[in-house]
N, C-alpha and C positions, 0 to 999 in steps of 0.2 A: 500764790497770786496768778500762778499761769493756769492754772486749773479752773480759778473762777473766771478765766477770762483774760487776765490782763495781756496782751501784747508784750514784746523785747522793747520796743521802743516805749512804752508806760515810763513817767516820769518817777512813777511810785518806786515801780520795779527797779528801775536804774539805781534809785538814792539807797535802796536796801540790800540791792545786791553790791554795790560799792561798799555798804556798809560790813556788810558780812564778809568781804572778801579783805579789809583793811581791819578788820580788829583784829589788838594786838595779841598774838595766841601762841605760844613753843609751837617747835615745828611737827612733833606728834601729836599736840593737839587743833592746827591745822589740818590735816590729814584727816585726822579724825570728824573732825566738823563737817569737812568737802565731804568726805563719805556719805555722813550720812544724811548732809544733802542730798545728793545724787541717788541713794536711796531711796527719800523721799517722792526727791520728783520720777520717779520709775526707772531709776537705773542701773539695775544690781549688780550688770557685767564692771559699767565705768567703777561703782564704789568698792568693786573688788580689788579693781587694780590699782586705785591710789592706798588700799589699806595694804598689798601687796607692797607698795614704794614703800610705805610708813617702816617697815618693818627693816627696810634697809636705813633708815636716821633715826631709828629707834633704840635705845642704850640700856636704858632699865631693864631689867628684869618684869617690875610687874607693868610698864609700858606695852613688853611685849605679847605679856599674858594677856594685856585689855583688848590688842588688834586681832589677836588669834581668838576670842571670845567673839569676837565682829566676825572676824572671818567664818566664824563656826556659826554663828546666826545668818550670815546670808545663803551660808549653804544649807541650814536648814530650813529659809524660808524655799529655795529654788532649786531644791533638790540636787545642787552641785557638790554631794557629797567629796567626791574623786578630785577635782580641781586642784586642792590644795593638800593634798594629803600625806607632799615634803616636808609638811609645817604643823598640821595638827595632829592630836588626838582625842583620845576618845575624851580627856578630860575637859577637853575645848567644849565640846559639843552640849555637856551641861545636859544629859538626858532629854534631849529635847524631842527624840521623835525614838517611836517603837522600833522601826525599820534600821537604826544606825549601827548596832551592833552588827546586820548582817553584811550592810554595806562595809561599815569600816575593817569588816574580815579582809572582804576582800582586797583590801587597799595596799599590803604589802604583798599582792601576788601581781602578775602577768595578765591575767584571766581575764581582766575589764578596764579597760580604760579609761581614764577624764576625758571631759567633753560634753556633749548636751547629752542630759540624760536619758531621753528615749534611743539614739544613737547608742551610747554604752548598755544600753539593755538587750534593744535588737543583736547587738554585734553579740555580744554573749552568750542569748538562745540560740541564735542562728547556728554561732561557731560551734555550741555545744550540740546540736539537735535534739534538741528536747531536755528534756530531764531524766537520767538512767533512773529505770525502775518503774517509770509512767510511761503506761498506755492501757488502749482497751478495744473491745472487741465491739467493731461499730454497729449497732443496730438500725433498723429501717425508720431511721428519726431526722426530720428536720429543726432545725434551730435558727431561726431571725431573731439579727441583732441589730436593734436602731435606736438611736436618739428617742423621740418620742411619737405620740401618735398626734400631735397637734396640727394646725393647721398651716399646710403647703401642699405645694403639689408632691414630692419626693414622699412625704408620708400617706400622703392620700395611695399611691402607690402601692406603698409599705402594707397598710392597712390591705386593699385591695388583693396582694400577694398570698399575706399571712390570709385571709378568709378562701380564697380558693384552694391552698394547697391543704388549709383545715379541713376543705369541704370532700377535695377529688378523691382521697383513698391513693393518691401516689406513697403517700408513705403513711406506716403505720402510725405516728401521731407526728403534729406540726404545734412547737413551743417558739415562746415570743419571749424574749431578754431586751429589755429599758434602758435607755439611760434616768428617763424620767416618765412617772406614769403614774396618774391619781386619778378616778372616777371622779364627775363632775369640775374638774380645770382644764386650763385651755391645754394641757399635754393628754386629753382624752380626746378632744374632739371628735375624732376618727376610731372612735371605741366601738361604736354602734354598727360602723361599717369594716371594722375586721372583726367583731363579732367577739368580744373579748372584754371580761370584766376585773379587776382587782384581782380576784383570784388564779385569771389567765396568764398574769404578766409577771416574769422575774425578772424584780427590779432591781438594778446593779444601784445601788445608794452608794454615797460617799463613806459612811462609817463602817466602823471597822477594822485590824490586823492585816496586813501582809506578811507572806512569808516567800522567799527566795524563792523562782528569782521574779515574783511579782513585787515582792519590796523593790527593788531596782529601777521600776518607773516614778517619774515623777509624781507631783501630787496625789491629788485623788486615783490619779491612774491606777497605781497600786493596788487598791482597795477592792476597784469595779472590776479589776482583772481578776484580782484571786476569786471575790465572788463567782466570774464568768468561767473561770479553769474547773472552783469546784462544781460549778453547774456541768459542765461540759462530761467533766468524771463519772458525775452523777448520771446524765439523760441519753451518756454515749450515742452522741447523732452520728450519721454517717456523711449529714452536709451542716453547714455550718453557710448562711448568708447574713452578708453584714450590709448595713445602707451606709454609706459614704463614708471619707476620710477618717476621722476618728474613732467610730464605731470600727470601722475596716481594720486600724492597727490594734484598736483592743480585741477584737475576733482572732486576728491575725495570732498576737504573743499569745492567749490565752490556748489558744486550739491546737497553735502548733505546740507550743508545751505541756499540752494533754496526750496530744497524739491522735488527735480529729485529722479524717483524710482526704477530707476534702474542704476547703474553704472559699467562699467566691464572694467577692467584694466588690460592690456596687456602686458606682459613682453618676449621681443624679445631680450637678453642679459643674459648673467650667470651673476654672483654679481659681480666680480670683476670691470665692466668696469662702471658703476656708483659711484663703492667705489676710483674710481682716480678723483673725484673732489672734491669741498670742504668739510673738512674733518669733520668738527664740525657739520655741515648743515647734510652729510648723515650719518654720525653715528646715527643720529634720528631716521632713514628710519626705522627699523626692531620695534623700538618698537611702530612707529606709525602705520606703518604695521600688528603689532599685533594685535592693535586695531582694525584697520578699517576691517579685513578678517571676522571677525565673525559679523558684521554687516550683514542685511537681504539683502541691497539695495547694496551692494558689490563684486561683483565678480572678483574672479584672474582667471587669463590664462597664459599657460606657453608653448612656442616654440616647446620645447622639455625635456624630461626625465630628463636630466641632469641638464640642466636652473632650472626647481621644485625642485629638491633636493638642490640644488645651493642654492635656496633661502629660504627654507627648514633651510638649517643649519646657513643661514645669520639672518634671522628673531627668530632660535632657538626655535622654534616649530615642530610637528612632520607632515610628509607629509599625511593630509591626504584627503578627498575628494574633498575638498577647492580648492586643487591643482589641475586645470584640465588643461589639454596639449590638443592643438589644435597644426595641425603642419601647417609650409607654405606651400601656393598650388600658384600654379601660369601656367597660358599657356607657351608653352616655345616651339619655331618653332628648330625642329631638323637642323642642320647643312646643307648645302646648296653644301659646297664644301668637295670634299674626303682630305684624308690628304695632300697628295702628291700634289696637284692644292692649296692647302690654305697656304702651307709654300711656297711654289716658287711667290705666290702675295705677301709675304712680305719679300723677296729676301732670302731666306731659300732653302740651298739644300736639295730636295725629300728625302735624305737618312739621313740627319744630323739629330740626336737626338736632339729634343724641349723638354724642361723642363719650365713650363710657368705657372701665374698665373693670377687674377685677385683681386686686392685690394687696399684700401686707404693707402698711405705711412704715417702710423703715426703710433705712439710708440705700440699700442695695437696689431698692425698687424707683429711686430718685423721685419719690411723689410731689416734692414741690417742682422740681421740674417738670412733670406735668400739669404742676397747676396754672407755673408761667406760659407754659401752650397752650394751656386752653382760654388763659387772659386772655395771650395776643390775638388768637381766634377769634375770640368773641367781641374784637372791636371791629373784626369784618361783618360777623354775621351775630348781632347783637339776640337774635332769637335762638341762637345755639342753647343746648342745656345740658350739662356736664353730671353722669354717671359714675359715682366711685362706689364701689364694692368694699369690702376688707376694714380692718381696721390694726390698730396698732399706734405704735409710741407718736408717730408726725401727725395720727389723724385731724388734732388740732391745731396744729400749725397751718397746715394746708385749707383749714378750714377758715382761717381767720385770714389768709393769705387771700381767699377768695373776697372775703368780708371787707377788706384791705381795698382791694379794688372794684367796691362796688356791686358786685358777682354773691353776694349771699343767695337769692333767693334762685340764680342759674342755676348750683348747683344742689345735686343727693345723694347724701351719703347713707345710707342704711345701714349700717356697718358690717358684721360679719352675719351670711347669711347662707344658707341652707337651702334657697331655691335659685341659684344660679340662673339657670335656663331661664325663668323670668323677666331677668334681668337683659340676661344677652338678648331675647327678644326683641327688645324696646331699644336696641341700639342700632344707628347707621352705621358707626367705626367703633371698631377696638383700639386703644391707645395701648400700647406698655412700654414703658422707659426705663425699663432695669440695666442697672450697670454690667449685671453680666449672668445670666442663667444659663443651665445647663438646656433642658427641652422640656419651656413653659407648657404643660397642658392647660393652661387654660388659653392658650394661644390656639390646640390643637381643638377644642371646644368651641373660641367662637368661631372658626371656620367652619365646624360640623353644624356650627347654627345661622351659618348663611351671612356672617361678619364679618368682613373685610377687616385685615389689619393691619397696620401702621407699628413698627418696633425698630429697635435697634438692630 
């Protein structure tokens, strides 16, 4: 009920949460119930620990066996292999994942310890350096490794990166590694401008084997790692660039456990927009991060001044020359039409005040709260006319939010588009209201097109 909505104070939720907390149950099959509640509603650390109590009011013999069955399913849905492993074995675990046998080896030695699993894996490679018996002789090869080639600025980048070092002859060939990447979907977008087709891109996919110590990551981790170690084997680069936080740790374990010698890791975001996903997973980040920056074969990059600091006070270390800022550069064809000729193509009168932006409609970009500004706006200056670019999950909410208050026909949205410059022509102010980016380029666009801007 919380998930479709309902509130703690819901009359509903009250009467069935009383309910469920007052049926008459033994106290192992209490335990057992609150579990996998708490399960349910996403909470696999709490239902750990009340199945951990269970097992001290637990008497039975096959009682016991039912919570170490539970315990062994939650550690195999969240990869907490090591956790409990005073308590289980292999019999608990029920064959439920390929990777158990190599983990549960390790479980009666020293060698790696419980705890969140990217943590116990780092801590392992690191302590180990590498793996005996792996390495190779680097040839004059680069390797970019990022998320996708969809549409933002960080991959616009990306794209732009990967095609100039294809193009210059710095090094003998320039290969591209995915997390996600299909001609014609929105993880191509930027295909056409890094110059790269299906055939170009090794894509780290979720299926598939691990084996030690890329078994040792979490989920998918595992999978896209060993893929990227045996790529690594295989194309022996001499640099290794990764685009942001996640890509950055899978480049990171993979290459250092190749024996790649140089690794540089790119961060195009402040901290905030990595710390809204999973939450146990990146709470890790800072202090694997710690680890990995004093490494030889490791280098950070940072967007901009602020991004460094950002990450600076998230990894809680102090900024110092580790930190280095490269900013974004990119070509960018000055505007084509004057103002007055670019709002009248998108039926805008010459005189009417544009207030217009460009961005993805999704929570981080706070697009209804733009649209509440340009409400309030527009009851000063009723002939205003509101430009949005982009599209994405809110784009109809914001759009009925206008509709809402009367404003349908003020505003245009075109959605995702391809002639930018167009656009930013026909506008008096740039708006952007993101909760937190690293170094907007299109911030740095519409200035290059004579736009005044207004942001956070």
């Amino acid at each position: 009920m919380v998930r479709l909505g309902a509130g703690f104070d819901d009359v509903n939720l009250n009467v069935l949460s009383r309910a469920f907390a007052s049926y008459p149950l033994s106290a192992v099959d209490r335990h057992l119930a609150d579990a996998r509640l708490y399960r349910g509603l996403g909470y696999p650390a709490l239902a750990r620990l009340i199945l951990r109590d269970a097992l001290n009011v637990a008497r039975r013999a096959r009682d016991r066996a039912k919570i170490r069955r539970r315990l062994a399913k939650l550690a195999s849905e969240n990869d907490r292999w090591l956790d409990d492993r005073d308590i289980l074995s292999a019999a608990d675990f029920d064959g439920r994942t390929d990777a158990r046998e190599a983990l549960l080896a390790l479980a009666g030695s020293s060698e790696i310890g419980a705890g969140e699993p990217l943590v116990s894996a780092f801590d392992w490679l690191l302590d180990h350096g590498g793996i005996d018996g792996v390495g190779y002789a680097p040839e004059n090869r680069l390797l970019m490794v990022g998320n996708t080639l969809g549409c933002g600025g960080m991959e616009r980048i990306l794209a732009r990166s990967y095609r100039h070092f294809a193009d210059s002859g710095q090094f003998d060939d320039a290969d591209l590694a995915l997390m996600n990447f299909s001609n014609g979907q929105g993880s191509a977008f930027y295909a056409a401008e890094a110059g790269v087709t299906d055939d170009d891109v090794f894509v780290l996919g979720r299926d598939g084997a691990a084996e030690m110590p890329c078994a040792l990551l979490p989920g998918s981790w595992k999978v896209r790692a060993q893929k990227l170690y045996d790529h690594i084997l295989a194309s022996k680069p001499r640099v290794i660039h990764a685009w942001n936080d996640l890509t950055g740790l899978l480049a990171a374990f993979a290459g250092l456990a190749a024996g790649c010698p140089k690794i540089i890791i790119h961060f195009h975001h402040a901290p905030g927009v990595p710390q809204s996903g999973r939450a146990e997973q990146i709470s890790a980040y800072p202090e694997i991060y710690r680890r990995l920056r004093v490494r030889p074969e490791v280098t950070t990059l940072f967007c901009a001044e602020a991004a460094a600091r950002g990450y600076a006070r998230w990894w809680h270390v102090d900024q110092d020359e580790r930190f280095r800022v490269m900013y974004n550069g990119f070509d960018w064809d000055s505007p084509t039409q004057d103002k007055g000729t670019a709002k009248i193509a998108l039926g805008i009168a010459p005189d009417a005040p544009v207030i217009g932006t460009v961005f993805r409609f999704s929570n981080v970009k706070q697009p209804m709260l733009w649209a509440q500004a340009a409400i309030a706006f527009a009851k000063e200056r009723p002939d205003a006319r509101f430009l949005m670019a982009g599209d994405g999950p809110m784009q109809e909410d914001v759009a009925q939010a206008f509709k809402d208050a009367g404003l349908g026909g003020s505003v245009i949205m075109p959605g995702r588009v391809d002639n930018v410059t167009d656009y930013l022509a026909a506008m008096d102010v740039f708006w952007l209201t993101s909760e937190t980016e690293g170094l907007p380029n299109v911030l740095i666009e519409a200035q290059f097109s004579n736009v005044p801007v207004v942001a956070f």
